[in-house]
C-alpha positions in Angstrom: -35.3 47.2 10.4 -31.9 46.1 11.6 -32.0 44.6 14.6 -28.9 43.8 17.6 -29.1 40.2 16.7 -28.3 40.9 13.1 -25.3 42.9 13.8 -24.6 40.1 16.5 -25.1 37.2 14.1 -22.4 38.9 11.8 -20.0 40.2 14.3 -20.1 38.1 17.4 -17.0 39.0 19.3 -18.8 41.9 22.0 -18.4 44.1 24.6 -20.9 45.2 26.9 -24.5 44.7 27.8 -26.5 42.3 25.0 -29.7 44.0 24.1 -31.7 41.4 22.4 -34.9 43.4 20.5 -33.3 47.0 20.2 -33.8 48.4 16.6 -31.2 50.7 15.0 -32.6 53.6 12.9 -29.3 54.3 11.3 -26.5 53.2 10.9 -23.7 56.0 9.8 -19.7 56.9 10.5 -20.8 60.6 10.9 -21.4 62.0 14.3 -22.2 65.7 12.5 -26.0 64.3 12.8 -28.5 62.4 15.4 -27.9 59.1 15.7 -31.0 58.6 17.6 -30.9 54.9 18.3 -27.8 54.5 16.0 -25.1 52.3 15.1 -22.0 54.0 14.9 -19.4 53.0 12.5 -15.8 54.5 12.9 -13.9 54.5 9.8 -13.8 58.3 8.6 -11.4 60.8 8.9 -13.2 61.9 12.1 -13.6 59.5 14.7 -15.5 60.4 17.9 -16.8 58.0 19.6 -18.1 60.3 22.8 -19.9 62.3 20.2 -21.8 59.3 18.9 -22.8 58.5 22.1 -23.9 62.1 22.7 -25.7 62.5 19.5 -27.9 59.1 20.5 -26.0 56.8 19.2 -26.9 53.1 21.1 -23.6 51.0 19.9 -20.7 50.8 17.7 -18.4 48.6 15.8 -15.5 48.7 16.9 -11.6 48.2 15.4 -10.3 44.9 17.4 -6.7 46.0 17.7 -7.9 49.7 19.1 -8.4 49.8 23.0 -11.9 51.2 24.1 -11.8 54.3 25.6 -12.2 54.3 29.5 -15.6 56.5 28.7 -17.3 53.7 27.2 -20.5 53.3 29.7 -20.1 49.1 30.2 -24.3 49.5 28.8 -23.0 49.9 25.1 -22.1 47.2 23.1 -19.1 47.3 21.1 -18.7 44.7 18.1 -15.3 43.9 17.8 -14.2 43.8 13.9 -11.1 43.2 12.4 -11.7 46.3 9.8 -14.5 48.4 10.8 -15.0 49.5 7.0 -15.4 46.1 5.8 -17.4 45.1 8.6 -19.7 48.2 7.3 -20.5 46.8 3.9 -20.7 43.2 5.2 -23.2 43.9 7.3 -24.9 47.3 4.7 -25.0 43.7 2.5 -26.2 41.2 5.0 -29.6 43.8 5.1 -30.5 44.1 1.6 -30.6 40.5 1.4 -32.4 40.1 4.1 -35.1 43.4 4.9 -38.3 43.1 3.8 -39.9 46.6 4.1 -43.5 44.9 3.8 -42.4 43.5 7.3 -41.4 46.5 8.9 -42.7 50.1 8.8 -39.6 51.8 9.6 -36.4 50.8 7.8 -32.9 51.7 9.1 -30.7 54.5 7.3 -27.1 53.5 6.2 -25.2 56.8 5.8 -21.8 56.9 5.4 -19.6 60.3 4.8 -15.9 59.6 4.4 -12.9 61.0 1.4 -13.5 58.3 -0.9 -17.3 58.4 -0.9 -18.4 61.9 0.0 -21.2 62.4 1.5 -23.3 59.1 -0.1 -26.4 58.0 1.9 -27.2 54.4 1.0 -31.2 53.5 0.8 -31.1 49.7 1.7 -34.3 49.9 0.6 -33.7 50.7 -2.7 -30.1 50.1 -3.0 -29.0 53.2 -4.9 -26.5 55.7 -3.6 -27.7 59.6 -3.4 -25.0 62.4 -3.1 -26.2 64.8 -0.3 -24.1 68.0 -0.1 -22.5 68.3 3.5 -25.2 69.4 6.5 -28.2 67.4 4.7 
């Protein structure tokens, strides 16, 4: 399971509230799902911050040199990140090294949707990429 203070270890510069012991179920760039206690990452074609938060999403990396939209509720935690893409595989890396699915029942979803990699869904646990056609 990927915890705030993983994402926090890696990416310390924040905004908002700290929520020390909050899971993230997934992790994903695509707001056309639930992101039911999610971790939005915004570095696709589309990117809709509001929507995340609509569709459950809990907290987001965020681009650095981008100005947070006045929306923002000051409750969710932006990680500031100098490329939000690269920040994505830092941290999709930073778990597989370090989950242990014997520990936890529930293991977070990485799914990431964007031009160059359409429509992958990455299984930290078992570190191989599945295609999934568009609306799975």
């Amino acid at each position: 399971m990927l915890f705030y203070e993983d994402v926090k270890k890696l990416f310390p510069d924040s905004t908002g509230i700290h929520l020390p012991g909050v899971s993230f179920l997934i992790v994903s760039n695509s707001t056309s799902m639930g992101m039911k206690k999610g971790l939005y990452v915004p570095f696709s074609d589309e990117i809709n911050l509001f929507k995340s938060i609509e569709k459950g999403a809990i907290a987001s990396l965020w681009p650095k040199d981008t100005p947070v939209p006045s929306f923002v509720p000051n409750h969710f935690p932006l990680f500031m990140v100098e490329d939000v893409y690269d920040a994505y595989t830092d941290l999709l890396e930073d778990y597989k090294q370090n989950y242990n699915q014997e520990k936890w029942e529930i293991m977070t979803k990485f799914i990431c949707t964007n031009s160059s990699e359409k429509n992958q869904s990455i299984d930290a646990a078992s570190t191989q990429f599945t295609i999934r056609k568009g609306g799975e």
